[in-house]
mmCIF file of the N, C-alpha and C atoms, coordinates in Angstrom:
data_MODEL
# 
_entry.id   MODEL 
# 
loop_
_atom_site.group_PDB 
_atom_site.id 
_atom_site.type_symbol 
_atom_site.label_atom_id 
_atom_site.label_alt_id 
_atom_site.label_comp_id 
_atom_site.label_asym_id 
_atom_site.label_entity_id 
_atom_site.label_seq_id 
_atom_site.pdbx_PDB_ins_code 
_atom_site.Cartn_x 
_atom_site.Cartn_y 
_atom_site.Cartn_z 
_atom_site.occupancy 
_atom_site.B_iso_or_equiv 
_atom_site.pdbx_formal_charge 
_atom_site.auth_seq_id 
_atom_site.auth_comp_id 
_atom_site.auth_asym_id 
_atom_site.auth_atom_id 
_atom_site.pdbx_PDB_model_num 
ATOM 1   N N  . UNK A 1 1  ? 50.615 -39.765 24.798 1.00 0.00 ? 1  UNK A N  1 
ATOM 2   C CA . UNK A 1 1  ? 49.782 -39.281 25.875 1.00 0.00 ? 1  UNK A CA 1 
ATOM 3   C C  . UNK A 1 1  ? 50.618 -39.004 27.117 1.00 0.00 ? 1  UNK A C  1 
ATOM 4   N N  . UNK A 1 2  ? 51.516 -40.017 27.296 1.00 0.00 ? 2  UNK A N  1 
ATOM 5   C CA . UNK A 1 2  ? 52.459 -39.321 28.675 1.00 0.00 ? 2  UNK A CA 1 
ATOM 6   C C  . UNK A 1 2  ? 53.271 -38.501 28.490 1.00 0.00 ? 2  UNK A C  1 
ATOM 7   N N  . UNK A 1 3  ? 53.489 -37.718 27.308 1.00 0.00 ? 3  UNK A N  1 
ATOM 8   C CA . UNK A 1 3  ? 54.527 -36.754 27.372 1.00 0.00 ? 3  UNK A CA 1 
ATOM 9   C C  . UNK A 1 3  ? 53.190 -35.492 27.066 1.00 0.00 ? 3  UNK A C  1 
ATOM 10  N N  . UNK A 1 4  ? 52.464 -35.481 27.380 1.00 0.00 ? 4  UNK A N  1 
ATOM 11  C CA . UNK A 1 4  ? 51.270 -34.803 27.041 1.00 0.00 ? 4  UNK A CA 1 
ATOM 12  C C  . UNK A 1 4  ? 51.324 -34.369 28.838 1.00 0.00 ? 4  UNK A C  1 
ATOM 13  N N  . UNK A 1 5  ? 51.464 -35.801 29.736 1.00 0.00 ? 5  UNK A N  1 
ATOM 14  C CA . UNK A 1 5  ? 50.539 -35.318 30.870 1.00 0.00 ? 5  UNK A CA 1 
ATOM 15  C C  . UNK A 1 5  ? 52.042 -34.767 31.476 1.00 0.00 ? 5  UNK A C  1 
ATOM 16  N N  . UNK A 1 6  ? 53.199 -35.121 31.367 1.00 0.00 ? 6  UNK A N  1 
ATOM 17  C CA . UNK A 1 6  ? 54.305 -34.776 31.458 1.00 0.00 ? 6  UNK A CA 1 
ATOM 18  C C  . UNK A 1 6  ? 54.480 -33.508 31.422 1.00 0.00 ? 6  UNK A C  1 
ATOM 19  N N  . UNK A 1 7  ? 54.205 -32.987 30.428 1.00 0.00 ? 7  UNK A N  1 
ATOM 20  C CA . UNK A 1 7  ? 54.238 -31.313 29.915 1.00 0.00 ? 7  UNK A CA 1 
ATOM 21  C C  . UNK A 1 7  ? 53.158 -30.719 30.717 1.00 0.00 ? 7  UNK A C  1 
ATOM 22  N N  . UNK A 1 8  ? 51.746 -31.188 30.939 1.00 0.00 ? 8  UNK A N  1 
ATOM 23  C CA . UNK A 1 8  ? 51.077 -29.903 31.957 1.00 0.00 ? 8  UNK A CA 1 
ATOM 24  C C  . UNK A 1 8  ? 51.652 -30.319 33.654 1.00 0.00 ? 8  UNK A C  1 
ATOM 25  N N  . UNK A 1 9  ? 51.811 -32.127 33.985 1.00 0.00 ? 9  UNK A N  1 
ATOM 26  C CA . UNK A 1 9  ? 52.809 -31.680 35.431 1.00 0.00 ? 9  UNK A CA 1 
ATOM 27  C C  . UNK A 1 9  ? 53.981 -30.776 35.681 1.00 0.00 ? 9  UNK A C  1 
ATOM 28  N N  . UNK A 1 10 ? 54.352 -30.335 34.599 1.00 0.00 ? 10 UNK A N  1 
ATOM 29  C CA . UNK A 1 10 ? 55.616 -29.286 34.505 1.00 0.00 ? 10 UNK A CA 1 
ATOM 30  C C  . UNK A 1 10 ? 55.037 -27.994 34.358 1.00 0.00 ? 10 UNK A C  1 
ATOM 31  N N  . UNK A 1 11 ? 54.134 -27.375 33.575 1.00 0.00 ? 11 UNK A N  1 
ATOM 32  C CA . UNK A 1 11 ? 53.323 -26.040 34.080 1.00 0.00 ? 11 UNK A CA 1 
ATOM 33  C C  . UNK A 1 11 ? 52.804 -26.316 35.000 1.00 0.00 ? 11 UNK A C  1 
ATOM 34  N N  . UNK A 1 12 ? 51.693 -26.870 35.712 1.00 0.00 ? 12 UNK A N  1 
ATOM 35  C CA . UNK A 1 12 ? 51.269 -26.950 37.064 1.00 0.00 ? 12 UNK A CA 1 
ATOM 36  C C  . UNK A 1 12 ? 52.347 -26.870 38.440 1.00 0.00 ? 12 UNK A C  1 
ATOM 37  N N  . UNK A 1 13 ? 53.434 -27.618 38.361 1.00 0.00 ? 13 UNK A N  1 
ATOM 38  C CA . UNK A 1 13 ? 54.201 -27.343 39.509 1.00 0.00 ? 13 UNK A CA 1 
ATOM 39  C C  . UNK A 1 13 ? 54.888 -25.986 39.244 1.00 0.00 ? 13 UNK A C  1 
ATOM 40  N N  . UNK A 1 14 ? 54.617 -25.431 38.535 1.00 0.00 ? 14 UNK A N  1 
ATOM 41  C CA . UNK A 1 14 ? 55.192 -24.023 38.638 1.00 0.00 ? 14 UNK A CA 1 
ATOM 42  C C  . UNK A 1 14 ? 54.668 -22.954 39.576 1.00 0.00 ? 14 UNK A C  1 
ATOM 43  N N  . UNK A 1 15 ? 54.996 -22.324 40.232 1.00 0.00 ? 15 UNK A N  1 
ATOM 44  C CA . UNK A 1 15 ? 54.531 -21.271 40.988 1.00 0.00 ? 15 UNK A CA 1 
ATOM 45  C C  . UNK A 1 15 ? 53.199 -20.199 40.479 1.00 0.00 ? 15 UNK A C  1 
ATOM 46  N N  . UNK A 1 16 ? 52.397 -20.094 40.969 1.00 0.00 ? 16 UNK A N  1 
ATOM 47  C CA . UNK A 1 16 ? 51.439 -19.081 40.963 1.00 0.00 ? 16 UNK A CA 1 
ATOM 48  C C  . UNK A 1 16 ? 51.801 -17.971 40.439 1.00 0.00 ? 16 UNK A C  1 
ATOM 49  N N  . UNK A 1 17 ? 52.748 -17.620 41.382 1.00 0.00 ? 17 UNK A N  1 
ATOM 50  C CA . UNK A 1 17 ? 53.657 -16.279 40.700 1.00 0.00 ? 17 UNK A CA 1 
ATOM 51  C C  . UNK A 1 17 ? 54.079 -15.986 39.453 1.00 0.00 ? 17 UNK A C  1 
ATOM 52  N N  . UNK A 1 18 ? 54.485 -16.861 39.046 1.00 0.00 ? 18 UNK A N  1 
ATOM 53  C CA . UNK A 1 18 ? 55.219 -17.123 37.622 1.00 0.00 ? 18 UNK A CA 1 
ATOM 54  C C  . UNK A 1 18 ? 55.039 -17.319 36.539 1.00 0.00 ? 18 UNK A C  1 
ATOM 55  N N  . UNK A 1 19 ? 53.150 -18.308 37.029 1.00 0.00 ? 19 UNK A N  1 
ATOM 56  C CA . UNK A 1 19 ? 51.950 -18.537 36.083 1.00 0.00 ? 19 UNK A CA 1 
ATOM 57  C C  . UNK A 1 19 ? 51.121 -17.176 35.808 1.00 0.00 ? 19 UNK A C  1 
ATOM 58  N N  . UNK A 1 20 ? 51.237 -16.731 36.826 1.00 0.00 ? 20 UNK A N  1 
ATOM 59  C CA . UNK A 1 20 ? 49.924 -15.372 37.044 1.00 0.00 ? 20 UNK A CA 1 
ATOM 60  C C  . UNK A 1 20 ? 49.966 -14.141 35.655 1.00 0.00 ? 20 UNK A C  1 
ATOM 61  N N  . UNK A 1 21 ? 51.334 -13.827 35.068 1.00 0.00 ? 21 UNK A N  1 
ATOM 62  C CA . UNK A 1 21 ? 51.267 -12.915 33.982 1.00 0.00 ? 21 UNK A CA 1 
ATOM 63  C C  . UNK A 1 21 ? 51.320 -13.838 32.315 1.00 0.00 ? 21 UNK A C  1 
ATOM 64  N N  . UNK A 1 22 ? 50.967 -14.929 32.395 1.00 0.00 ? 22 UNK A N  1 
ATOM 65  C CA . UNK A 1 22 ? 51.351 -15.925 31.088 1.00 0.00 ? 22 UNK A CA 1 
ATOM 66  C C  . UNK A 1 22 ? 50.538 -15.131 29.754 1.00 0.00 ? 22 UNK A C  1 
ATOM 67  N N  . UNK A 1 23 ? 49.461 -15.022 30.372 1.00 0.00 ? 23 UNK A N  1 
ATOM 68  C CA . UNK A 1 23 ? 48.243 -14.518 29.378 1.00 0.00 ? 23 UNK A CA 1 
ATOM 69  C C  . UNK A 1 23 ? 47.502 -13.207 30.048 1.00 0.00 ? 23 UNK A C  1 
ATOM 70  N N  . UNK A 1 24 ? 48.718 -12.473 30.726 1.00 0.00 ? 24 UNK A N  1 
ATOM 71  C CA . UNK A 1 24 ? 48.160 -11.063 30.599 1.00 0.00 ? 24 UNK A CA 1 
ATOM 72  C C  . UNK A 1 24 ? 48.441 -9.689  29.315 1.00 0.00 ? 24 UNK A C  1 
ATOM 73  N N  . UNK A 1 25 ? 49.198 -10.456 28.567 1.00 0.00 ? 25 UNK A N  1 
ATOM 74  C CA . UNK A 1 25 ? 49.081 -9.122  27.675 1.00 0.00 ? 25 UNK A CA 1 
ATOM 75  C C  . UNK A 1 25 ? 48.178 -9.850  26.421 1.00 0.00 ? 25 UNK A C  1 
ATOM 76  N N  . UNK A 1 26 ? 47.721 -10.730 26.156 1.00 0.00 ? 26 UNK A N  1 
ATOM 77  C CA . UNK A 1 26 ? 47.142 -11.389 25.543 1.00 0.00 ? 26 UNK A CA 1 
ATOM 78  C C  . UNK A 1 26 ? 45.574 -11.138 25.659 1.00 0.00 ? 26 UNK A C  1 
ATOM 79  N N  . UNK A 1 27 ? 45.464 -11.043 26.960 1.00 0.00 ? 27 UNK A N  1 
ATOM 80  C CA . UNK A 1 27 ? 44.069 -11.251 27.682 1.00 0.00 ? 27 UNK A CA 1 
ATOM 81  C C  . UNK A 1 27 ? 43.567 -9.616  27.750 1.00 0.00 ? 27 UNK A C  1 
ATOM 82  N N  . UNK A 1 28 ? 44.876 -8.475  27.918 1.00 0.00 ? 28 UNK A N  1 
ATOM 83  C CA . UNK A 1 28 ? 44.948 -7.029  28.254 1.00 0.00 ? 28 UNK A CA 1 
ATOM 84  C C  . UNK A 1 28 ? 44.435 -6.819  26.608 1.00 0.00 ? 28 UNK A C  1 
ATOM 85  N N  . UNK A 1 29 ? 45.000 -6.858  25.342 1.00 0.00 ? 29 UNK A N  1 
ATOM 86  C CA . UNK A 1 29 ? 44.937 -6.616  24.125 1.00 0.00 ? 29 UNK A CA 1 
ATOM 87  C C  . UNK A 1 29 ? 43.391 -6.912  23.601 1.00 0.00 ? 29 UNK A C  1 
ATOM 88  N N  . UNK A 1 30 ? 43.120 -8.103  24.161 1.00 0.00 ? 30 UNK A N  1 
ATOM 89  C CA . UNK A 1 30 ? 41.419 -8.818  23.490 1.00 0.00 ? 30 UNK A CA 1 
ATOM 90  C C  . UNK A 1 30 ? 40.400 -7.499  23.944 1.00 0.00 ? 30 UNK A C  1 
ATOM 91  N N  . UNK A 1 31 ? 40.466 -7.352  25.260 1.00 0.00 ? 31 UNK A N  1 
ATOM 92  C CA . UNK A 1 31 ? 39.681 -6.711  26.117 1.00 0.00 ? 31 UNK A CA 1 
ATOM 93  C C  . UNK A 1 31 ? 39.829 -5.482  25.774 1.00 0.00 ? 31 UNK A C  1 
ATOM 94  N N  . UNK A 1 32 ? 41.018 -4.547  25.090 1.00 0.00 ? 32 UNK A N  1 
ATOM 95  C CA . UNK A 1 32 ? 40.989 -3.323  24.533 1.00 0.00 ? 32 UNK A CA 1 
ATOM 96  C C  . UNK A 1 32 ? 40.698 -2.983  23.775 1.00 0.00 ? 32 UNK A C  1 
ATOM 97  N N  . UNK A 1 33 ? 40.140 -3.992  22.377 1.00 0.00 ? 33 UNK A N  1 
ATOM 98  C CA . UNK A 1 33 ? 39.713 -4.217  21.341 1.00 0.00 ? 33 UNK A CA 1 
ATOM 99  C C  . UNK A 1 33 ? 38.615 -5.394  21.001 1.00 0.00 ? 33 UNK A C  1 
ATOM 100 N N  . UNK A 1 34 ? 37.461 -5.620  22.170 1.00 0.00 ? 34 UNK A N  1 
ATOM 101 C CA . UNK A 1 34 ? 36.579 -6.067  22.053 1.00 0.00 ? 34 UNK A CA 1 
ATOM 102 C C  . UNK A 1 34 ? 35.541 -5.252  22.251 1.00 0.00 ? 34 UNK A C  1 
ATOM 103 N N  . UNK A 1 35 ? 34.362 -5.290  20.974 1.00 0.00 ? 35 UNK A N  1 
ATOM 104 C CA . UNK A 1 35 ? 33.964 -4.334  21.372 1.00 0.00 ? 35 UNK A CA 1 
ATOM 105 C C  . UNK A 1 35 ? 32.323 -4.764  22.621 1.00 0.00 ? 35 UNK A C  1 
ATOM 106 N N  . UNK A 1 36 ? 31.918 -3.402  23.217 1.00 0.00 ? 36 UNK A N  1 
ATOM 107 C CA . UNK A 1 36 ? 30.626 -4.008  23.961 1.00 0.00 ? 36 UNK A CA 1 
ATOM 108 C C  . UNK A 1 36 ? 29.805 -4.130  23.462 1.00 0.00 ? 36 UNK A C  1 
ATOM 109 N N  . UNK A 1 37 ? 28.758 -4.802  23.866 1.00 0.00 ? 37 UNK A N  1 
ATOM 110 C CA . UNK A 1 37 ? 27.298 -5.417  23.475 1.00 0.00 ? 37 UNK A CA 1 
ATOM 111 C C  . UNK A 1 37 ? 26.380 -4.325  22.892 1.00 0.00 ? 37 UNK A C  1 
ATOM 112 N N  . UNK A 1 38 ? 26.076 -4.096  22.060 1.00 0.00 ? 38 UNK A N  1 
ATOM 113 C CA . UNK A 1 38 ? 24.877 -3.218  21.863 1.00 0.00 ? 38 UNK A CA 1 
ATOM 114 C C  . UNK A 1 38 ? 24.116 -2.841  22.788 1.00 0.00 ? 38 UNK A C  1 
ATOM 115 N N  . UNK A 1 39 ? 23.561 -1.703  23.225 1.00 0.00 ? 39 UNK A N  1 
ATOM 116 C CA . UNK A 1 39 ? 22.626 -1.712  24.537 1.00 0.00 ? 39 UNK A CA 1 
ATOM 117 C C  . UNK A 1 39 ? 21.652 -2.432  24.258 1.00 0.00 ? 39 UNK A C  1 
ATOM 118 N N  . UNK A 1 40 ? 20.856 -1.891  22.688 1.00 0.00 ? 40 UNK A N  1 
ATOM 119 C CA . UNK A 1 40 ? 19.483 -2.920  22.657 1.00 0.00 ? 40 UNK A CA 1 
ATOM 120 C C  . UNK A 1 40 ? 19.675 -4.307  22.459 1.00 0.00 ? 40 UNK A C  1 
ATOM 121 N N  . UNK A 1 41 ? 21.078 -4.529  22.287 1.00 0.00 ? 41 UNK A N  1 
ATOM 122 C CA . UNK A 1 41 ? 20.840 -6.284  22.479 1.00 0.00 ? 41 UNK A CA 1 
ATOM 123 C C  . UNK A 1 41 ? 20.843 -6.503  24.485 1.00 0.00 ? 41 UNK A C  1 
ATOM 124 N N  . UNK A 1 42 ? 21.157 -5.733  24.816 1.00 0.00 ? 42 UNK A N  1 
ATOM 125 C CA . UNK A 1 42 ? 21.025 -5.784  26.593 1.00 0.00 ? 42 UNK A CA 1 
ATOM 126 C C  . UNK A 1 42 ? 20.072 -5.936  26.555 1.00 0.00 ? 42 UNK A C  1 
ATOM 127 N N  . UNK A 1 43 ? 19.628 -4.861  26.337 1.00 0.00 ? 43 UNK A N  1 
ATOM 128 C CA . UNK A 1 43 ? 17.776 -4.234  26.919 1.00 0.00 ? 43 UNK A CA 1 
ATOM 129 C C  . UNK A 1 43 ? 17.028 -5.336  25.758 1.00 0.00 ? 43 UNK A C  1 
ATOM 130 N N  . UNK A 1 44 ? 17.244 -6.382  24.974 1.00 0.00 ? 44 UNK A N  1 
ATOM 131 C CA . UNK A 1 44 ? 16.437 -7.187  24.620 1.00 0.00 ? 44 UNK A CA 1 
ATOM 132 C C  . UNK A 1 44 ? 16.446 -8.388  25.488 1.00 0.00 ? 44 UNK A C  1 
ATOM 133 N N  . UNK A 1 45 ? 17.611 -8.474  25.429 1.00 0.00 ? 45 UNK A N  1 
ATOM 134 C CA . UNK A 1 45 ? 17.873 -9.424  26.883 1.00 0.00 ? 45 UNK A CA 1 
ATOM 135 C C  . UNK A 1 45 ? 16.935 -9.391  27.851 1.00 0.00 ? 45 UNK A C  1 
ATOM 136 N N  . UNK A 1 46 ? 17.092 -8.494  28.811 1.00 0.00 ? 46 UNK A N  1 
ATOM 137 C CA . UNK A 1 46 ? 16.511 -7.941  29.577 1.00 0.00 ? 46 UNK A CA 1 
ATOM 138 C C  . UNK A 1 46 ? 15.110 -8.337  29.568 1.00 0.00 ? 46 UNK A C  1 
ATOM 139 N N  . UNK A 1 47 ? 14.617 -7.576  28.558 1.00 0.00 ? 47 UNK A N  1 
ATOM 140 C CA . UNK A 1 47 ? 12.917 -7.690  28.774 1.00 0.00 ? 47 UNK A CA 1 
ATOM 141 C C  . UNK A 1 47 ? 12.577 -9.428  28.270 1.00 0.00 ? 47 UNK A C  1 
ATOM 142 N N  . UNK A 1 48 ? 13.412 -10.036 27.348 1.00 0.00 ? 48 UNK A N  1 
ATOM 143 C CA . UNK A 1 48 ? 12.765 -11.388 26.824 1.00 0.00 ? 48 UNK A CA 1 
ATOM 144 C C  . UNK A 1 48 ? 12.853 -12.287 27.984 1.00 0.00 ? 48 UNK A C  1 
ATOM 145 N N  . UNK A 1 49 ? 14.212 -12.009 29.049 1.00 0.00 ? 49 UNK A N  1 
ATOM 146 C CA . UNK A 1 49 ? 14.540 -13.054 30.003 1.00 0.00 ? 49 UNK A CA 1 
ATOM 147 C C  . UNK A 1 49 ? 13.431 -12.390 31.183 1.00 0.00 ? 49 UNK A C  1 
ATOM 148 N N  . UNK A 1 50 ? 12.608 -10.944 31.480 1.00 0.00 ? 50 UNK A N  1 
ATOM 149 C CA . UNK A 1 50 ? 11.996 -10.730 32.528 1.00 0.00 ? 50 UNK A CA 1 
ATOM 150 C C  . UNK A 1 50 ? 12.949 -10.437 33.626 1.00 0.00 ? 50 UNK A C  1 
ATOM 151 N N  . UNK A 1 51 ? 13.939 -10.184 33.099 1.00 0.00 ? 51 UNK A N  1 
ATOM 152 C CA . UNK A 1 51 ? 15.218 -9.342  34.444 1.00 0.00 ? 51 UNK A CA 1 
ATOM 153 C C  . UNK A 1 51 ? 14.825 -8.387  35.360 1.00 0.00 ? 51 UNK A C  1 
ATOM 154 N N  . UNK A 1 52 ? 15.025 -8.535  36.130 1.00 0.00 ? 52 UNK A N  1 
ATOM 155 C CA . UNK A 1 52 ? 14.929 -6.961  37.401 1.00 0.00 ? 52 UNK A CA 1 
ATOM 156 C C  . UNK A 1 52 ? 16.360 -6.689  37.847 1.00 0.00 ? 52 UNK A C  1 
ATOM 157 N N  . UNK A 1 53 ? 16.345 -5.613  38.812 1.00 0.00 ? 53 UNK A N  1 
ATOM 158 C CA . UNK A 1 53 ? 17.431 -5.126  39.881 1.00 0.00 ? 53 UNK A CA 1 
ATOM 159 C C  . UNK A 1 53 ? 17.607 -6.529  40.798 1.00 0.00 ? 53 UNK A C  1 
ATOM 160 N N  . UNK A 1 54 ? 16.816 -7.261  41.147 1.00 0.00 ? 54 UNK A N  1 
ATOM 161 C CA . UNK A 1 54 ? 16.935 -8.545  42.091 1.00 0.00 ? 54 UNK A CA 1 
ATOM 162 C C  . UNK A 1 54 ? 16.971 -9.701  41.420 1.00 0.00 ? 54 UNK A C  1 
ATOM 163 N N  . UNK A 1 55 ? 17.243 -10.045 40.253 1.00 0.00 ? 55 UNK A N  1 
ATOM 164 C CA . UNK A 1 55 ? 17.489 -11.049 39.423 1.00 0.00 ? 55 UNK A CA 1 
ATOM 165 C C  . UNK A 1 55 ? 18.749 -11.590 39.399 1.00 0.00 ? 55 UNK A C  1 
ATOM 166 N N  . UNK A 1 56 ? 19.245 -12.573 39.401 1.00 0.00 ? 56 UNK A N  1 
ATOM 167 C CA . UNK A 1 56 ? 20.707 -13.075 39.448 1.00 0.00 ? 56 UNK A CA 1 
ATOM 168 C C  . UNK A 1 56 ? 20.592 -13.804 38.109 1.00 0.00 ? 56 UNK A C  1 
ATOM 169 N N  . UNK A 1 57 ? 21.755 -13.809 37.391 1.00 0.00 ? 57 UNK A N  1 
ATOM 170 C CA . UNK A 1 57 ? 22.489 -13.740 35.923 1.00 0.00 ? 57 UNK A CA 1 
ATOM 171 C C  . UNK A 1 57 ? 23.302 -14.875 36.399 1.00 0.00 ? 57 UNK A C  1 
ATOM 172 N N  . UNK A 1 58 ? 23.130 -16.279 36.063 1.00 0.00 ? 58 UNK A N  1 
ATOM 173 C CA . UNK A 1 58 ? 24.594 -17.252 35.423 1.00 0.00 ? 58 UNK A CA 1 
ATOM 174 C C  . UNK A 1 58 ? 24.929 -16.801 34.144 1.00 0.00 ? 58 UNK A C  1 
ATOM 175 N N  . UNK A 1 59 ? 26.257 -16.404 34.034 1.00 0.00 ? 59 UNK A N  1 
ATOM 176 C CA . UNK A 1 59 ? 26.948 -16.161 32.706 1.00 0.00 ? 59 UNK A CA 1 
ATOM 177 C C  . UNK A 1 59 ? 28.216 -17.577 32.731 1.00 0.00 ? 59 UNK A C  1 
ATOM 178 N N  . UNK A 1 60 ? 27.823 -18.202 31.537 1.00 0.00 ? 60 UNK A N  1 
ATOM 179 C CA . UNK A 1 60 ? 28.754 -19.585 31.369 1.00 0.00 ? 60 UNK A CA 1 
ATOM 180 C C  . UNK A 1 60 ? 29.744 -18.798 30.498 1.00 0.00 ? 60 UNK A C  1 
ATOM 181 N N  . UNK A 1 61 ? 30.763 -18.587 30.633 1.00 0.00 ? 61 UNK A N  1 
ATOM 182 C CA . UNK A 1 61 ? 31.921 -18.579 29.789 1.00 0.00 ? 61 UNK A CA 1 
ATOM 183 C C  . UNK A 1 61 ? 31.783 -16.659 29.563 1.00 0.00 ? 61 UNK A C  1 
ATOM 184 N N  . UNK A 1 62 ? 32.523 -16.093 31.037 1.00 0.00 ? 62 UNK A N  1 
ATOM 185 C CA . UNK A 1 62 ? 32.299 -15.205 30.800 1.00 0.00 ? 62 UNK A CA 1 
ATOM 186 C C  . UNK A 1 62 ? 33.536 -14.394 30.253 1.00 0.00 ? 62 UNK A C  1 
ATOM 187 N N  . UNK A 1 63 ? 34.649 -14.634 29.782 1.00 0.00 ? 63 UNK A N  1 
ATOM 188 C CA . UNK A 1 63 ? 35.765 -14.372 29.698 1.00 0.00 ? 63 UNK A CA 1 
ATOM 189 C C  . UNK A 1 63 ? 36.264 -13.028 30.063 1.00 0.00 ? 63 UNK A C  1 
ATOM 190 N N  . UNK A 1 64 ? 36.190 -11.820 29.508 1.00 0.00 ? 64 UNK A N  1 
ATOM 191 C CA . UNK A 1 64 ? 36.921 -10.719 29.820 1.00 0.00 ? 64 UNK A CA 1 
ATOM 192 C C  . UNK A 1 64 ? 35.671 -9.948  30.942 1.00 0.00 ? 64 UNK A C  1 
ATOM 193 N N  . UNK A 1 65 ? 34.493 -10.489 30.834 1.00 0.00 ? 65 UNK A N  1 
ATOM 194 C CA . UNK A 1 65 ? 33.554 -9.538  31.452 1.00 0.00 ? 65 UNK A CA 1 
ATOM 195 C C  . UNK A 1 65 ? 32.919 -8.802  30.411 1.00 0.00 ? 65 UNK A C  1 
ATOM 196 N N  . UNK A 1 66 ? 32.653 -8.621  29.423 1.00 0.00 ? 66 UNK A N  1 
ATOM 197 C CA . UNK A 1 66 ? 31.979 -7.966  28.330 1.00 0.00 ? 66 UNK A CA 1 
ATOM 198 C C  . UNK A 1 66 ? 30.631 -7.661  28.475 1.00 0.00 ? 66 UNK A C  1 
ATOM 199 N N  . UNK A 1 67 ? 30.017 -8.975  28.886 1.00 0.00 ? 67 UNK A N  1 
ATOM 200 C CA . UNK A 1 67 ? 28.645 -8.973  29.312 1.00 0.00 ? 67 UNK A CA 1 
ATOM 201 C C  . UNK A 1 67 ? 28.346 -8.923  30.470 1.00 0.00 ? 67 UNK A C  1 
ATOM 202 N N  . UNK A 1 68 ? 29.134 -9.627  31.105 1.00 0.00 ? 68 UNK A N  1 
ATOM 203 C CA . UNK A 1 68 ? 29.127 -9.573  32.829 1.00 0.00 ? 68 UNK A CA 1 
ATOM 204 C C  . UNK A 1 68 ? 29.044 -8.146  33.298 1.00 0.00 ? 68 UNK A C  1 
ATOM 205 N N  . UNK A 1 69 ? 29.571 -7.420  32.590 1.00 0.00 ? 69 UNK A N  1 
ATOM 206 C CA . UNK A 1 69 ? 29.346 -5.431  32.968 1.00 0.00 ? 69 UNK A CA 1 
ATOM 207 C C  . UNK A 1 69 ? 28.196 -4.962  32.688 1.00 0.00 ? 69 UNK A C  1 
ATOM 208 N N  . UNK A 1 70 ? 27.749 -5.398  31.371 1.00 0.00 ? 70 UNK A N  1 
ATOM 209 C CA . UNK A 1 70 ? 26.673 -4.613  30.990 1.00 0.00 ? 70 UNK A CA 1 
ATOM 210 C C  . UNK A 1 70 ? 25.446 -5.346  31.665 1.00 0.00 ? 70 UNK A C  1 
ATOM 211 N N  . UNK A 1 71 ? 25.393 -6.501  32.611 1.00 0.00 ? 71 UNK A N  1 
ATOM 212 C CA . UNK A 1 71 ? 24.406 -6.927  33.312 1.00 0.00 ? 71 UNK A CA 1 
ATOM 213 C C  . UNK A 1 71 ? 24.282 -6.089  34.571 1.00 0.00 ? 71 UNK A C  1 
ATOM 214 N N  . UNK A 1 72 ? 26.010 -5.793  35.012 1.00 0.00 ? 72 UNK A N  1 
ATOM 215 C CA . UNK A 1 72 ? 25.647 -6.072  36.784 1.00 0.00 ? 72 UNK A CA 1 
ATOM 216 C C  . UNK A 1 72 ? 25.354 -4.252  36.855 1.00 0.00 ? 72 UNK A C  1 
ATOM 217 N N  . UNK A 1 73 ? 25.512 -3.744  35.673 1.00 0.00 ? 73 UNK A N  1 
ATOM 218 C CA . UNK A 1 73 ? 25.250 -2.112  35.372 1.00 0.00 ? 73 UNK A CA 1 
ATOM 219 C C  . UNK A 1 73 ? 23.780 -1.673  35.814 1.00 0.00 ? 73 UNK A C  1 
ATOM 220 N N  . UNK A 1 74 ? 23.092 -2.994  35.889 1.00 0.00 ? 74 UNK A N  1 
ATOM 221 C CA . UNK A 1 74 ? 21.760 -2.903  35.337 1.00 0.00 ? 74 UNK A CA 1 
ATOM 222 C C  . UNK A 1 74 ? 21.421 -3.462  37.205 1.00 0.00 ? 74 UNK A C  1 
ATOM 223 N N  . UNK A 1 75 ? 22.156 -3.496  37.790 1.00 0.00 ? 75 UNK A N  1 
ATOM 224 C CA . UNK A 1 75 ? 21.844 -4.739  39.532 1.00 0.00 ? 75 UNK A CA 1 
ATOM 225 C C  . UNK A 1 75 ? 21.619 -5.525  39.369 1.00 0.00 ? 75 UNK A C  1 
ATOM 226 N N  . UNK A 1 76 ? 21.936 -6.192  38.570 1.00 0.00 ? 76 UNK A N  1 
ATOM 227 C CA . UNK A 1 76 ? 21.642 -7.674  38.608 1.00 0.00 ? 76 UNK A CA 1 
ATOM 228 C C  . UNK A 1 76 ? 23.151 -8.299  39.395 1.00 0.00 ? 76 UNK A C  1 
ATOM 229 N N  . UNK A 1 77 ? 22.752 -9.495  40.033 1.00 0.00 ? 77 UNK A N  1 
ATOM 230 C CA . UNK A 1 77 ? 23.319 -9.839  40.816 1.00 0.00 ? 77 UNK A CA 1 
ATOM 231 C C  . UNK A 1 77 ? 24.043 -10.913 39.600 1.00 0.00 ? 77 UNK A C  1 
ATOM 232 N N  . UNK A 1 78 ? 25.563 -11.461 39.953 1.00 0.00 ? 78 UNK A N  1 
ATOM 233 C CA . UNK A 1 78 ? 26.116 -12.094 38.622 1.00 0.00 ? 78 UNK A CA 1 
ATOM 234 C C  . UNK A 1 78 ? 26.547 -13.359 39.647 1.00 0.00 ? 78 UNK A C  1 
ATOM 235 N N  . UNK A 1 79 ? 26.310 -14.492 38.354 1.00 0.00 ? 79 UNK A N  1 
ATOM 236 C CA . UNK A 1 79 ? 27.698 -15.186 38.841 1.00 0.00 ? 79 UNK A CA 1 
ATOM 237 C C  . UNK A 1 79 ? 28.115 -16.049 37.522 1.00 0.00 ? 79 UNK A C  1 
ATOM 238 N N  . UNK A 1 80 ? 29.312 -16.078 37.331 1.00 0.00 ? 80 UNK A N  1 
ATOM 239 C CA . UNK A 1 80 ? 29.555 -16.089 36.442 1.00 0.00 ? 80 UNK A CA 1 
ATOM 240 C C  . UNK A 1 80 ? 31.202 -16.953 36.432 1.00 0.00 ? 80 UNK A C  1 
ATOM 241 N N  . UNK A 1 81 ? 31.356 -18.406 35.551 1.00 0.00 ? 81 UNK A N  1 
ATOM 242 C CA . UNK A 1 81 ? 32.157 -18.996 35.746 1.00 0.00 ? 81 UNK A CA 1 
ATOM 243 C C  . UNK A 1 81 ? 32.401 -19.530 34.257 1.00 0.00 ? 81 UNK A C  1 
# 
């Protein structure tokens, strides 16, 4: 276990900078080859949850934005973590 917590105090003190591209071509590749949501699975969404233009959307685990687009397309207000 301490060479566990050892190893992330050694990524963590690393610079922002340095951290910031780790999992960008990783993260760039998913997102170019994921595909989007069906509309009618939106628009089922939509009408089962009673959504409007003034409705705000928690999206838990929104990763690339996949869904997070095809909501806020619609005005819905997002938040999403």
């Amino acid at each position: 276990m301490a060479k566990i917590k050892e190893t992330i105090a050694t990524y963590a003190a690393q610079s922002v900078e340095h951290r910031r591209g780790w999992f960008s071509p990783a993260a760039a590749a998913y997102a170019a080859t994921r595909p989007r949501y069906p509309q009618q699975l939106v628009e089922a969404v939509v009408a089962r949850a009673g959504l409007t233009a003034t409705s705000t959307v928690l999206e838990v685990g929104c990763g690339p934005g996949t869904a997070t687009v095809s909501f806020a397309e619609l005005g819905c207000g997002i938040v999403a973590i």
